[in-house]
C-alpha positions as CSV (number, residue, x, y, z in Angstrom):
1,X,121.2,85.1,103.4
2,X,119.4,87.1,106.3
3,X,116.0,85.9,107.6
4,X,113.1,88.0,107.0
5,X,112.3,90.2,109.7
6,X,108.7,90.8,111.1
7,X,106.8,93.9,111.9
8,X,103.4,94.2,113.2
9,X,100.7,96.1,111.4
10,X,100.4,98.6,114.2
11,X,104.4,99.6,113.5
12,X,103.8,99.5,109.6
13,X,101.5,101.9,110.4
14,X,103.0,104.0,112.5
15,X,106.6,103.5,110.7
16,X,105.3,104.3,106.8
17,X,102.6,106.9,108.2
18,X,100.0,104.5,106.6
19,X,96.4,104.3,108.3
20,X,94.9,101.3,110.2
21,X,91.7,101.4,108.1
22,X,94.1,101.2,104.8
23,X,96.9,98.8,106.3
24,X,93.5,96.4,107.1
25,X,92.4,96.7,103.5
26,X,95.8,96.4,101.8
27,X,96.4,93.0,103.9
28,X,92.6,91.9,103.4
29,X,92.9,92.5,99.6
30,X,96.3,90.7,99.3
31,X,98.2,93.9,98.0
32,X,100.3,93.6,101.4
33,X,101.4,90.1,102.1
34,X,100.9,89.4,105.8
35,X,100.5,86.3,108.7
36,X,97.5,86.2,110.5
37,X,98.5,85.2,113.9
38,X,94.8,85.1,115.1
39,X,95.7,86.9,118.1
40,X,93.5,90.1,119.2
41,X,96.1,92.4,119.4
42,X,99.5,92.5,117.0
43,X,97.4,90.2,114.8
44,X,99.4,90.7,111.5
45,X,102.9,90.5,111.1
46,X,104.3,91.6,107.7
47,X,107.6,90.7,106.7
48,X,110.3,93.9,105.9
49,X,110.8,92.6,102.1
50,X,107.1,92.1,101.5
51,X,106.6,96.4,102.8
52,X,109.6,96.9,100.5
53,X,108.0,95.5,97.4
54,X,105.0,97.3,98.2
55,X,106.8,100.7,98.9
56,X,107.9,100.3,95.5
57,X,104.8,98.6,93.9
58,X,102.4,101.8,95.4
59,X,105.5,104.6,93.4
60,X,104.1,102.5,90.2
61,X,100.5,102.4,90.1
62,X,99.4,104.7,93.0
63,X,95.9,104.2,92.5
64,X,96.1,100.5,93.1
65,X,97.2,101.2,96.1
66,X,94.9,104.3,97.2
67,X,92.1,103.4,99.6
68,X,89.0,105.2,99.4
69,X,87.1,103.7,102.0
70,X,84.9,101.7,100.5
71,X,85.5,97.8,99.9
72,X,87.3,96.8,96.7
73,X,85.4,95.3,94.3
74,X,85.6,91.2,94.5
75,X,88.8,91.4,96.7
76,X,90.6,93.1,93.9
77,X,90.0,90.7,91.3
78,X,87.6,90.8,88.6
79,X,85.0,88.4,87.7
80,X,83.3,87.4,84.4
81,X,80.1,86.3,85.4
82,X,79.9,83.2,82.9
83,X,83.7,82.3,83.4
84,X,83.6,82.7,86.8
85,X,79.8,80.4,87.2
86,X,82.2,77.9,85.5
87,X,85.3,78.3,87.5
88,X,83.4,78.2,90.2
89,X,81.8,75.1,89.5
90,X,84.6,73.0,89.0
91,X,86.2,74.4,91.9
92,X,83.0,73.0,94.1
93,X,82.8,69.8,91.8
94,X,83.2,67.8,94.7
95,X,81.0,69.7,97.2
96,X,76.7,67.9,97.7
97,X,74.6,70.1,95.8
98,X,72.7,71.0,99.2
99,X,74.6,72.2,101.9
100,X,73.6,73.2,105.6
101,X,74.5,76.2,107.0
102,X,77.5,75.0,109.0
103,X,78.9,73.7,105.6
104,X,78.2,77.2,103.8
105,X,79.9,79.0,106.8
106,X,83.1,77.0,106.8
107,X,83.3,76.7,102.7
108,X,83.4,80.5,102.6
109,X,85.0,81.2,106.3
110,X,82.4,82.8,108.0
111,X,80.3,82.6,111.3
112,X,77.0,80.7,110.3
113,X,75.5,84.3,111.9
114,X,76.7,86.4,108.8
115,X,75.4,83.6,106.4
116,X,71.9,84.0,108.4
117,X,72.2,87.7,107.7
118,X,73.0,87.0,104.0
119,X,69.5,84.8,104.1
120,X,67.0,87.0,105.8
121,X,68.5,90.4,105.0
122,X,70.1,90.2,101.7
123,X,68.4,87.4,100.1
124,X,70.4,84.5,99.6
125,X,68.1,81.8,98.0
126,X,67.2,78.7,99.8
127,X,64.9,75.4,100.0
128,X,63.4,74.6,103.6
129,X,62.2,71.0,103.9
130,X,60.4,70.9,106.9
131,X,62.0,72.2,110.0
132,X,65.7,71.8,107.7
133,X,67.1,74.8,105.7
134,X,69.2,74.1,102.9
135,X,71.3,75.9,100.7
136,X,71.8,74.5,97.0
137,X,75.1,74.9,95.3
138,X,74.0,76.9,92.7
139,X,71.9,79.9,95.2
140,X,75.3,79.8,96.5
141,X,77.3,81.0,93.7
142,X,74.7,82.6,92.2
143,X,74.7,84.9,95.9
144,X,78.8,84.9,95.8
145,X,78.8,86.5,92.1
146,X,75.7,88.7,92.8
147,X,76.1,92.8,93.1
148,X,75.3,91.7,96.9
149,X,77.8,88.8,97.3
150,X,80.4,90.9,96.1
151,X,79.6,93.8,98.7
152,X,80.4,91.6,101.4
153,X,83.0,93.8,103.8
154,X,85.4,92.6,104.9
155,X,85.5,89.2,103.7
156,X,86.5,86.5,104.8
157,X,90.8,85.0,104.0
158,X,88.5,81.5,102.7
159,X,86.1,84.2,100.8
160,X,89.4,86.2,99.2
161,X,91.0,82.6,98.3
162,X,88.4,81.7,96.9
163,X,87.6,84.1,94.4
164,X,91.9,84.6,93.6
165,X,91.3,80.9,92.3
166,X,87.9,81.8,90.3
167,X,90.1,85.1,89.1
168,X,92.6,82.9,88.5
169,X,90.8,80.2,86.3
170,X,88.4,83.2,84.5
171,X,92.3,84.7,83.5
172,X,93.6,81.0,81.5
C-alpha cells in the first residue's frame, strides 16, 4: 500500500481553485482533515485521500461544504443546551470549580489576552477576591454555551475538541 502524500493548504488552494478564507474554515471546522505544523508559513498539510473524500463529500451535500463568510455555528456541531451543560460537566468532572486565568486559557487553547477580552468586552462572569480574579466552572460553561461563546472566530483546535466531545456525548 502507498503512503499518503501531503500537500500544503496554499497548493490545495491553488490546485482545487478553493479560497484561503474557505480552505482556513473547512480545516478549522474539521470538514477537511489537516496537520497543524505550527509553522508560520505552509502551516497545514492535508493528505491527497483526505481532499479526495472531501472532493467527493462537497458533490453530496454542497451546502455543508459552502462558506459564507461568517463562522459556523459551534464549529459545526450542534448543541442542546441542557445536554450539552451535562456533557460538559462530566467532561470537566475533574477540573477545581475556580480556575485562574492561565487555567481557563490553556483548558480552551487560547492566549489568556482573548479570555481578558471575553471578561471585560463580552461579559464572561467572574468572582474577584481581593486583588485575585477567578473564574468558576459553571460562568465558564455557562459563557462557552452562550449566543457569545459560540461566536467566538476562529476558535481555538482545544475549543473545536472540545465541543466534538460535548456534540458527541449530547448525540448518545
Amino acid at each position: 500500500m502507498m503512503a499518503n502524500t501531503f500537500i500544503s493548504k496554499e497548493q490545495f488552494c491553488r490546485d482545487y481553485h478553493v479560497g484561503k478564507a474557505t480552505a482556513l474554515w473547512l480545516i478549522q471546522t474539521g470538514l477537511l482533515p489537516a496537520i497543524d505544523t505550527g509553522r508560520k508559513t505552509g502551516r497545514y498539510l492535508i493528505a491527497d485521500t483526505d481532499i479526495q473524500t472531501y472532493l467527493h463529500q462537497r458533490e453530496l451535500d454542497p451546502k455543508k461544504y459552502r462558506y459564507k463568510g461568517t463562522p459556523p455555528s459551534s464549529s459545526g456541531v450542534s448543541l442542546k443546551p441542557r445536554q450539552a451543560r451535562a456533557a460538559l460537566m462530566a467532561l470537566w468532572s475533574d477540573i477545581p470549580d475556580l480556575l485562574r486565568l492561565r487555567d481557563v486559557a490553556q483548558l480552551l487553547g487560547y492566549d489568556e489576552r482573548v479570555i481578558v477580552r471575553w471578561r471585560r468586552e463580552w461579559g464572561l462572569q467572574y468572582l474577584q477576591a481581593s486583588q485575585f480574579i477567578y473564574y468558576p466552572k459553571q460562568y465558564l460553561i455557562d459563557f462557552i454555551l452562550s449566543p457569545l461563546g459560540q461566536v467566538q472566530y476562529p476558535k481555538s483546535p482545544k475549543h473545536i475538541e472540545l465541543l466534538r466531545k460535548v456534540s458527541v456525548q449530547n448525540d448518545s
